[in-house]
C-alpha positions in Angstrom: 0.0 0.0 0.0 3.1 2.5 0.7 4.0 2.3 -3.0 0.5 2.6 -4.8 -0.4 5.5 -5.6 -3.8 7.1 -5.5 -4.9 10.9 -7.1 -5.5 13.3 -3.8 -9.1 13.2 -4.2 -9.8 9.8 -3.7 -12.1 8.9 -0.3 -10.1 6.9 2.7 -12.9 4.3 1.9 -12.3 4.0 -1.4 -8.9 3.3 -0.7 -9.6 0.7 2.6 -11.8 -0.9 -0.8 -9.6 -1.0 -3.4 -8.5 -4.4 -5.2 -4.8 -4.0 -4.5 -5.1 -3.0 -0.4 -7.4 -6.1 -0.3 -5.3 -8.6 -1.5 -2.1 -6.8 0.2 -4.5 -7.1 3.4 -5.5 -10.6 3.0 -1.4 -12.1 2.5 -0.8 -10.1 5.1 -3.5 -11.5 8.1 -2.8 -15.0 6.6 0.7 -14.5 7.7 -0.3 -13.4 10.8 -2.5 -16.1 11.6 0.5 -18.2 12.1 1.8 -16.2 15.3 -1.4 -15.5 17.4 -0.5 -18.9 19.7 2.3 -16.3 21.0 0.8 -13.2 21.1 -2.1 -10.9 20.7 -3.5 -9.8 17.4 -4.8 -6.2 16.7 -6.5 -4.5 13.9 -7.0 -0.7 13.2 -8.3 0.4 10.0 -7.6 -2.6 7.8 -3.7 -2.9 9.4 -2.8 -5.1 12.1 0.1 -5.2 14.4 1.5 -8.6 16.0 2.8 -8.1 20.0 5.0 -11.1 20.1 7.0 -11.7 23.3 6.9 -8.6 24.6 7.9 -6.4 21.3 5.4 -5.2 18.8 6.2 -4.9 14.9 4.1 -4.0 11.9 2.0 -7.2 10.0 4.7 -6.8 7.6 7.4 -8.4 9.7 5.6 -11.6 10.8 5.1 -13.6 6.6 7.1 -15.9 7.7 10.8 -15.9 9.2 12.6 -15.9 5.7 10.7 -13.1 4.3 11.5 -11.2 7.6 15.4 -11.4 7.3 14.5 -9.9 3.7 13.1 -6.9 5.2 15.8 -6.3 7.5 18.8 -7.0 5.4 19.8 -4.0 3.4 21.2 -5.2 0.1 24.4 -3.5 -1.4 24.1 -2.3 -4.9 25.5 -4.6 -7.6 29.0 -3.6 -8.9 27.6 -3.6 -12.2 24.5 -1.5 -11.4 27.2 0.8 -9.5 29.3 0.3 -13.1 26.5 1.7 -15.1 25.5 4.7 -12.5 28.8 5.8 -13.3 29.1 5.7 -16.8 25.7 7.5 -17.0 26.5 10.6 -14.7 29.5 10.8 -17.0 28.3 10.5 -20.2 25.7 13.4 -18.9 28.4 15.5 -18.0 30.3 15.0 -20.9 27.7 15.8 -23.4 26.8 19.1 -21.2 30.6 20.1 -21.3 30.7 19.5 -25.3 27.1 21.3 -25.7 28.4 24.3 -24.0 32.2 24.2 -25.5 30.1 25.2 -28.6 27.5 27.3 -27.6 28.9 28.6 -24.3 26.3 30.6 -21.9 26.7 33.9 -22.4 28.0 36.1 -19.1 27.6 39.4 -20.6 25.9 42.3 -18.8 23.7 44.0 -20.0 24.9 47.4 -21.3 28.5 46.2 -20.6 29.5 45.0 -23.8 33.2 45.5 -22.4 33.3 42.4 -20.7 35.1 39.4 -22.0 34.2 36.3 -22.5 35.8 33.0 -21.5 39.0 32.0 -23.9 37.4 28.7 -25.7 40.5 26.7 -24.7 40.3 27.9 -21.1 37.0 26.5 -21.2 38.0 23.2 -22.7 40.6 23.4 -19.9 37.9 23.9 -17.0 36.0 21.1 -18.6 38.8 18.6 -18.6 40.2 19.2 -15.2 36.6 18.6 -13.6 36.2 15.5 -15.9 39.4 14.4 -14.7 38.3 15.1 -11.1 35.0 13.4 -11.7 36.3 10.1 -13.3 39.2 9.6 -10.8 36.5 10.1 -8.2 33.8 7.7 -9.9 37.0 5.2 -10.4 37.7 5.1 -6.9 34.5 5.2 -5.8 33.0 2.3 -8.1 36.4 0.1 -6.6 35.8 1.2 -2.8 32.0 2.5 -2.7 31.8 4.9 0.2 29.6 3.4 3.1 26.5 5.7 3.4 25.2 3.5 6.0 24.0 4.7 9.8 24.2 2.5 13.0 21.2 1.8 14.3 19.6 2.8 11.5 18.9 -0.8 9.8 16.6 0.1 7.1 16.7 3.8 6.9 17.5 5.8 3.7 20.6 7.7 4.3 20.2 11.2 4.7 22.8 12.8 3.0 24.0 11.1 -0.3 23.8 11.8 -3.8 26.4 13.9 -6.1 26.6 17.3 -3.6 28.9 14.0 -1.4 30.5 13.0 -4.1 31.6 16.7 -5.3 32.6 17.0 -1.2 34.3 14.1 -0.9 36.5 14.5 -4.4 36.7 18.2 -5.0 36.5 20.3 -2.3 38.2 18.0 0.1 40.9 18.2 -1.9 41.7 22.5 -1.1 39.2 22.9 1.6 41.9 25.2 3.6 41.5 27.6 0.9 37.8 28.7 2.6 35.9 28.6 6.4 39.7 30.1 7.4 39.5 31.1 11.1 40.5 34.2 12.2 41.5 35.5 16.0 40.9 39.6 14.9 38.6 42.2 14.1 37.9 42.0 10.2 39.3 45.6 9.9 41.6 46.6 7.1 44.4 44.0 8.1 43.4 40.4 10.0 45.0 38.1 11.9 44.3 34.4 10.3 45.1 30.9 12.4 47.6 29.3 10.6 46.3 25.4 9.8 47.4 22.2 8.5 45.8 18.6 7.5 47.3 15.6 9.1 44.7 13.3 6.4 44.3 15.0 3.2 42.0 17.1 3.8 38.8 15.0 5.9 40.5 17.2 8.9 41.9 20.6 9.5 44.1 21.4 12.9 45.0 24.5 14.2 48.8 24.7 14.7 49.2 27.7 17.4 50.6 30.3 14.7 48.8 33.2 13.4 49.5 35.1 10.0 49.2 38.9 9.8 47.5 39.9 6.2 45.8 43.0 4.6 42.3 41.9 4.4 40.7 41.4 0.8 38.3 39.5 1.8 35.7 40.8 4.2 32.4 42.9 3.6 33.9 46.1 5.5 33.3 48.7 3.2 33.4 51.4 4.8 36.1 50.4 7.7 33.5 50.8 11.0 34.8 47.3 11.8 37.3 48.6 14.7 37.7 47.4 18.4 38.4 51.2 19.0 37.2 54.4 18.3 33.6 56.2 18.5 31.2 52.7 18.0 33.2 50.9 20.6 32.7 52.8 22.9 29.5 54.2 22.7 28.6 49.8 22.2 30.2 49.3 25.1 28.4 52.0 27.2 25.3 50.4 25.8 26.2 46.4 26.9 26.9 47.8 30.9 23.8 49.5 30.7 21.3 47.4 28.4 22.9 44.0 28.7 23.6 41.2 25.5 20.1 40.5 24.9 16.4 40.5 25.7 15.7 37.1 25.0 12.3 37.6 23.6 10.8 38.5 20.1 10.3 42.1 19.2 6.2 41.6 19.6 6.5 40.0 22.9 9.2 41.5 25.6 11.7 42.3 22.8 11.4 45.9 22.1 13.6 48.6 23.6 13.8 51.8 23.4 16.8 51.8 21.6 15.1 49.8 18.8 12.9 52.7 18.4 15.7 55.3 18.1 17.6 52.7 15.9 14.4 52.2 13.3 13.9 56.1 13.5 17.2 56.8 12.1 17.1 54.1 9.5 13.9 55.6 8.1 15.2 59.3 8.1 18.5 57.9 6.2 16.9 56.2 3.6 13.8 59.4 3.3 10.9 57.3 3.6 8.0 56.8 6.0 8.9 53.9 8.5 11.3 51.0 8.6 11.5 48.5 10.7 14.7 46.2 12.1 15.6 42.3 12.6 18.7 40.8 14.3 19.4 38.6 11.2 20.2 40.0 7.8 19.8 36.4 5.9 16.4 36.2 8.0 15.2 39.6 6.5 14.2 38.5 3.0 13.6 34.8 4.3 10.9 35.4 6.7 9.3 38.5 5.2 8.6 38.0 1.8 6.1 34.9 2.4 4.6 38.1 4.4 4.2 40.3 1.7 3.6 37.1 -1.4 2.0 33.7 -1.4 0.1 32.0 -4.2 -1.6 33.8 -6.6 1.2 35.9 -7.2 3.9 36.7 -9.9 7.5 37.7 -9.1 10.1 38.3 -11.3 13.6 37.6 -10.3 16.9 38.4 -11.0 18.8 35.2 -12.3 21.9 36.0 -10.2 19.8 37.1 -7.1 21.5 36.1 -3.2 20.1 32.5 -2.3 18.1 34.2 1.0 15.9 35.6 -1.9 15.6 32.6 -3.7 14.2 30.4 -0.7 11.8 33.0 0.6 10.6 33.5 -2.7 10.1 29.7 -2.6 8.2 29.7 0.8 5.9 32.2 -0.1 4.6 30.0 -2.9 4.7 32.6 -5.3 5.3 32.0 -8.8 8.5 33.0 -9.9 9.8 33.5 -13.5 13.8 34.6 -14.1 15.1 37.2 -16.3 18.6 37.5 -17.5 20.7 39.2 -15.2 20.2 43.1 -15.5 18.2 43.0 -18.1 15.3 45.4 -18.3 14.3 44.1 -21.5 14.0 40.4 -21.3 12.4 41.5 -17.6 9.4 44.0 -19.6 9.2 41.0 -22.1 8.5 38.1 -19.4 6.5 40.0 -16.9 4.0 41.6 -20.2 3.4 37.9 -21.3 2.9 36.7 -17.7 0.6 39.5 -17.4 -1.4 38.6 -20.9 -1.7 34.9 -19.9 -2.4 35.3 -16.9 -1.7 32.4 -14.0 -0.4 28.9 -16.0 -3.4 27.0 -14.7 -6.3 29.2 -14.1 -5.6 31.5 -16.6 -6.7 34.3 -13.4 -5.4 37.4 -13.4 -1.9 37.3 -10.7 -3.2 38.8 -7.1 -0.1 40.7 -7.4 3.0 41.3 -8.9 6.7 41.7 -7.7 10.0 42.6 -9.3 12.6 41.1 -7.1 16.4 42.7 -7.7 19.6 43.5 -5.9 21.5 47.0 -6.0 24.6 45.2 -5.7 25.0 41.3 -6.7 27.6 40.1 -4.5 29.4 37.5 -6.8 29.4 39.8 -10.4 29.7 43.1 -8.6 27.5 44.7 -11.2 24.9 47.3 -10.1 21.7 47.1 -10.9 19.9 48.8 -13.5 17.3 50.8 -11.3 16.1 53.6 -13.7 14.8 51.3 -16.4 13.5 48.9 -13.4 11.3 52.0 -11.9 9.9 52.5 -15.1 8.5 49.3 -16.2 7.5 49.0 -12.2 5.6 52.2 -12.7 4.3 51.0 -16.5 2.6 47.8 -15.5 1.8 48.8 -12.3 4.0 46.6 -10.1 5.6 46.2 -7.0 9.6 46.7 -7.0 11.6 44.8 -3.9 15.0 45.9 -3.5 17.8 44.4 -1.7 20.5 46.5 -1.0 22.7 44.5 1.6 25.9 45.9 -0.5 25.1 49.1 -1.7 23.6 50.6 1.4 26.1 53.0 2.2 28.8 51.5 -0.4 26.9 53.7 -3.1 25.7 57.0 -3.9 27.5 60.6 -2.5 25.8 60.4 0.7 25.7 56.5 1.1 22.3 56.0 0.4 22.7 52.8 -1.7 21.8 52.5 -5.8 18.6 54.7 -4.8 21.3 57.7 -4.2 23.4 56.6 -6.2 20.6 57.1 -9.4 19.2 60.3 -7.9 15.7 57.9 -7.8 13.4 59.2 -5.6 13.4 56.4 -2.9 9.1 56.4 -3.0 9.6 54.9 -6.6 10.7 51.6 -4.6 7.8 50.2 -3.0 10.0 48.0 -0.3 13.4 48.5 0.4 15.4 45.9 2.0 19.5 45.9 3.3 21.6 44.5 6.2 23.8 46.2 8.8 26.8 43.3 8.1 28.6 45.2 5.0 28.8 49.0 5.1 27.7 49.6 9.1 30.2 46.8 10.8 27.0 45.2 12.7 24.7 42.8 12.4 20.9 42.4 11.2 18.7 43.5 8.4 16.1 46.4 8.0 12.6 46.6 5.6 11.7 50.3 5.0 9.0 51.8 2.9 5.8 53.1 3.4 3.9 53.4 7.3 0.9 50.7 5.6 3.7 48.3 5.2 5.6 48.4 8.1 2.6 48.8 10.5 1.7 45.0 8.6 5.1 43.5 8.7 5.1 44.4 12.6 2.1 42.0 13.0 2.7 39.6 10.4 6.6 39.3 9.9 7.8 35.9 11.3 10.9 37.5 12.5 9.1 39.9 14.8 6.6 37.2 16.1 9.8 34.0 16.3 13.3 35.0 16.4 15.0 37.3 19.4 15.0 40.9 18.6 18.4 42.6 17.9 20.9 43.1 21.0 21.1 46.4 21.9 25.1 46.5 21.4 24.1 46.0 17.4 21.8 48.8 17.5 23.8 51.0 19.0 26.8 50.0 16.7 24.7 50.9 13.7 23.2 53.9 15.3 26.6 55.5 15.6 28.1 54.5 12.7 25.0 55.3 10.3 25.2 58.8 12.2 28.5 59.4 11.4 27.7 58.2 7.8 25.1 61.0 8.2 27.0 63.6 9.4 24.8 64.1 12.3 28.1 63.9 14.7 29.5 67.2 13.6 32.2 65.4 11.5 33.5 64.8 7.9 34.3 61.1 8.7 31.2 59.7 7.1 31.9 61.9 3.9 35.5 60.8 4.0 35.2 57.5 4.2 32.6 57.4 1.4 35.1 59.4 -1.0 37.8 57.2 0.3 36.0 53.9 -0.9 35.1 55.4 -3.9 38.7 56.1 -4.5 40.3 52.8 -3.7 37.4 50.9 -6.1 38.3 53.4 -8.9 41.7 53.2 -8.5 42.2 48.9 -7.7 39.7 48.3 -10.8 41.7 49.9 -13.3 45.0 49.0 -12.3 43.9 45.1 -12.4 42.5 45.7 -15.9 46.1 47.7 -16.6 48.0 44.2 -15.8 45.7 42.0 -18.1 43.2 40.5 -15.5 39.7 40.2 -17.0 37.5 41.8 -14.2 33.6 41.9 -13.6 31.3 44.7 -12.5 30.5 48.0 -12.6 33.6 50.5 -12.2 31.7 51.6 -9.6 31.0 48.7 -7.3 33.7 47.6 -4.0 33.0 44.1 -4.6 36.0 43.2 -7.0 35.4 39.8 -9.0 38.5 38.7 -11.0 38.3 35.8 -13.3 40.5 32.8 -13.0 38.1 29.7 -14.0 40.1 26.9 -13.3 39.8 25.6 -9.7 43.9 24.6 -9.4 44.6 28.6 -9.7 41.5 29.2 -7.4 43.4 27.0 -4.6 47.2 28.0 -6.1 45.9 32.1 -5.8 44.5 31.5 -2.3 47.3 30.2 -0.5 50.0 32.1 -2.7 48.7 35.2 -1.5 48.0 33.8 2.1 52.0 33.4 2.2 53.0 37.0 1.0 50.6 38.6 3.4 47.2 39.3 1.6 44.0 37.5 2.6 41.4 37.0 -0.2 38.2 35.2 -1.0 38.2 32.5 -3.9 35.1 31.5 -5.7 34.2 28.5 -7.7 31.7 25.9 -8.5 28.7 25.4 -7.2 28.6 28.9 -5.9 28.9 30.3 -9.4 28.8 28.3 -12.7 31.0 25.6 -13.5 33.4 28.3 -16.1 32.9 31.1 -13.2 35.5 30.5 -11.0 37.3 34.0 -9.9 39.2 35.4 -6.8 36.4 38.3 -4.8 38.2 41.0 -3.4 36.0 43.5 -1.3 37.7 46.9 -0.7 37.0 49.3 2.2 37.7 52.5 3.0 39.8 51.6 5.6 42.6 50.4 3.0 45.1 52.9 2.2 47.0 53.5 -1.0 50.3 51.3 0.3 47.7 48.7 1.2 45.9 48.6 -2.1 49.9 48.9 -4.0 50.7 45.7 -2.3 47.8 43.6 -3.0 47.8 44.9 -6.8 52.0 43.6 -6.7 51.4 40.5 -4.8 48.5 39.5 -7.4 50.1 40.2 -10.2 53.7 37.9 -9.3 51.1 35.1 -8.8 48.7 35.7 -12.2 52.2 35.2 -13.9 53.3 32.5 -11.7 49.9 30.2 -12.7 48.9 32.1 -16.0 46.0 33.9 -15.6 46.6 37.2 -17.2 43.6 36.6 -19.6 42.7 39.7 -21.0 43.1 40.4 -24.7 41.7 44.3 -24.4 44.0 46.7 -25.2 45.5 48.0 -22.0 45.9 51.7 -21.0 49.5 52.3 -20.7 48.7 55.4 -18.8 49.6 56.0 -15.2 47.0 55.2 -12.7 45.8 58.4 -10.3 44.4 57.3 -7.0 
């Protein structure tokens, strides 16, 4: 009966009746019939259960002693079935990799018709080294299959198999110290990392008491308020004496604190709208509001390259969601007009709303998005416009309003604006701003007012401070610097990597730095190359973006200075040369770089 199925609408008696639950019944009492001299017999809606000896197991376990070893036995796949599962995921991949060797997947921007493309031997390259990877690991595998099995779990499916272990075990075992590297500092402009070794290849990673001084590439500090002194320490510090670490309790309950008020105040007058309102967890912010805001019934168009906290509340909220090309305003007016004409796929309704769902700044391409052209088809077809600015908030615009400032938009154009204290404020936590209708609803409805702990008041003083400095509002220049400064070191870095012959991604405007190396072996050489001369960076690869994506991040902050910036530019550029990844075929600018 556990593997027939029946359509949804069929009656439980209809079921209790049908043919095949009759006769699965009837085999099923006849073996029972063979134990009730040792135990009692019970039957509950057309199933019985057999208490033998003191321990009571399902009809299914009492046919007959050798069909019960059957059911407890776990059989091991054949190696010829194993053979075959192979050859299959391999012959999969390998028509992929030849499908896309031909007609590779375009990464253009759009409007940014100055960025290049993968070389096609690089890409043939990329493709062999991972089929290489994948058939050493299938080779091994299919000789010495990895155990998936659980103690004291006789029976069980394993939890956690499938290829996302296999890429684990083969892949990213293999340079796992390149990323999760532990740190004993404040992420400020230079970080102190725990040096680490592998006594086993990899499965392990022990600390071995050293610690290794490096300018920091790697970390979302924009603009530098990541400090252990200065004006937010101690005015944080003030706060924890006074306020303690926590409320314990969710903002609706025993949660809210003054300082939330002052905090949420602030936030709103920054950003020149009506009301905001503030959460403890940035990632939280777009995962437990938008099934507030959306459910089913409604139409959202997304960004392709949009942050994964998007992506699963967008899937929550049960919304139906169609992807445009990234930064596309046309392919986006093209999708959401025909969505609009045909209405929902099965009713053929009208949608009870619609959404368009972008980022100001996508943290893996560093491109910004194109809000202008996204306010006027918002405003065309009468739509809703969500945007996420978690990395422009304060990175962009003169005053460090995000891409809103940074556009001269008029921030009422954008119906809900979303961002997180972690980047440009040194915090932590998320905010939702817009409109007093839809804050006043969020406060009731939002998951993450009514479940999860309200912000500590440290955090909300850290922000406070900083985003008053950012402001102005403390009688300084220091926000204004340090907003000028960033802009500085993102013009000045950008251009000088493009000047050595590294193909970079993003706007010329954006601090998140994305430089293309594609092959994992440079990922993993470029990571630990630069570890040893004193520069800490993030490399990217597979899964996180696409399988010819693979690229070192670097994040700038205002809080790096010239001599800072010189060094990491000379100590990437001796190891491009040393593994080859001077890529760029543009015609470079032999020109002296101002900063």
């Amino acid at each position: 009966v556990a593997h027939t199925e029946f359509p949804a609408q069929v009656s439980h008696h209809k079921i209790i009746n049908n043919t095949q639950f009759v006769e699965c019944n009837n085999e099923k009492i006849a073996g029972n019939n063979a134990g009730n001299d040792q135990g009692n017999t019970h039957q509950q809606h057309g199933i019985r259960a057999t208490k033998q000896n003191g321990a009571a197991s399902s009809g299914f376990d009492n046919v007959s002693g050798s069909k019960r070893s059957n059911y407890h036995k776990e059989e091991e796949c054949s190696l010829f079935v194993a053979f075959f599962t192979f050859l299959s995921y391999g012959v999969l991949l390998f028509v992929g990799y030849i499908k896309e060797f031909f007609s590779p997947v375009t990464t253009k921007e759009k409007n940014r018709e100055d960025i290049e493309e993968c070389p096609p031997f690089t890409t043939f390259t990329i493709y062999l080294s991972y089929g290489v990877l994948f058939f050493v690991g299938y080779t091994k595998e299919f000789f010495y299959p990895p155990s998936t099995k659980e103690k004291n779990r006789e029976g069980y499916v394993p939890l956690y198999i499938g290829f996302e272990s296999f890429y684990t075990r083969n892949v990213y075992r293999r340079i796992q110290d390149c990323w999760n590297r532990t740190i004993c500092s404040v992420p400020g402009a230079e970080i102190d990392l725990m040096e680490r070794y592998t006594p086993d290849y990899g499965w392990t990673m022990k600390l071995t008491g050293k610690t290794i001084k490096c300018i920091n590439a790697g970390s979302y500090n924009y603009l530098g308020f990541a400090e252990n002194n200065g004006p937010c320490h101690d005015a944080a510090t003030q706060v924890t004496k006074d306020a303690g670490l926590t409320t314990s309790s969710p903002r609706i309950e025993l949660g809210t604190l003054e300082i939330h008020r002052r905090l949420e105040k602030l936030v709103s007058e920054f950003l020149g709208v009506e009301d905001a309102i503030t959460f403890g967890m940035g990632f939280a912010t777009n995962v437990l509001n938008l099934p507030s805001l959306l459910g089913p019934g409604c139409l959202v168009l997304s960004d392709e390259f949009n942050h994964a906290s998007l992506i699963l509340g967008l899937r929550l909220s049960g919304a139906t969601v169609k992807v445009f090309r990234h930064n596309d305003s046309e392919d986006l007016e093209r999708k959401l007009r025909e969505a609009l004409i045909h209405g929902h796929p099965r009713t053929r309704r009208p949608w009870k709303k619609a959404m368009i769902v972008v980022e100001g700044i996508y943290s893996m391409e560093g491109s910004i998005c194109d809000l202008p052209n996204f306010v006027r088809i918002k405003n065309k077809y009468k739509t809703y416009l969500y945007v996420d600015e978690a990395h422009s908030i304060g990175a962009l615009g003169p005053h460090g309003g995000g891409v809103v400032d940074y556009y001269g938009v008029d921030p009422k154009e954008v119906d809900i604006h979303m961002g997180t204290f972690t980047k440009s404020f040194g915090a932590a936590g998320g905010y939702i701003a817009g409109s007093k209708d839809l804050i006043n609803y969020l406060r009731v409805t939002s998951h993450a007012q009514v479940y999860a702990s309200s912000m500590p008041a440290p955090v909300a003083q850290q922000i406070i401070t900083s985003m008053t400095i950012i402001m102005g509002k403390d009688g300084s220049s220091e926000g204004r610097r340090r907003i000028q400064q960033l802009s500085r070191n993102v013009k000045y870095f950008r251009q000088r990597l493009r000047q050595m012959g590294f193909i970079v991604y993003g706007h010329d405007d954006s601090p998140v730095v994305p430089m293309l190396l594609y092959l994992i072996p440079k990922i993993s050489m470029f990571v630990r190359e630069l570890t040893k001369r004193g520069v800490a960076g993030v490399g990217v690869g597979f899964p996180a973006t696409k399988i010819t994506g693979g690229r070192m991040r670097f994040c700038l902050s205002a809080a790096h200075t010239k001599d800072m910036l010189d060094k990491i530019l000379k100590e990437v550029d001796e190891v491009g040369y040393l593994c080859g990844s001077h890529y760029s075929t543009a015609v470079r600018n032999s020109q002296p770089v101002e900063w």
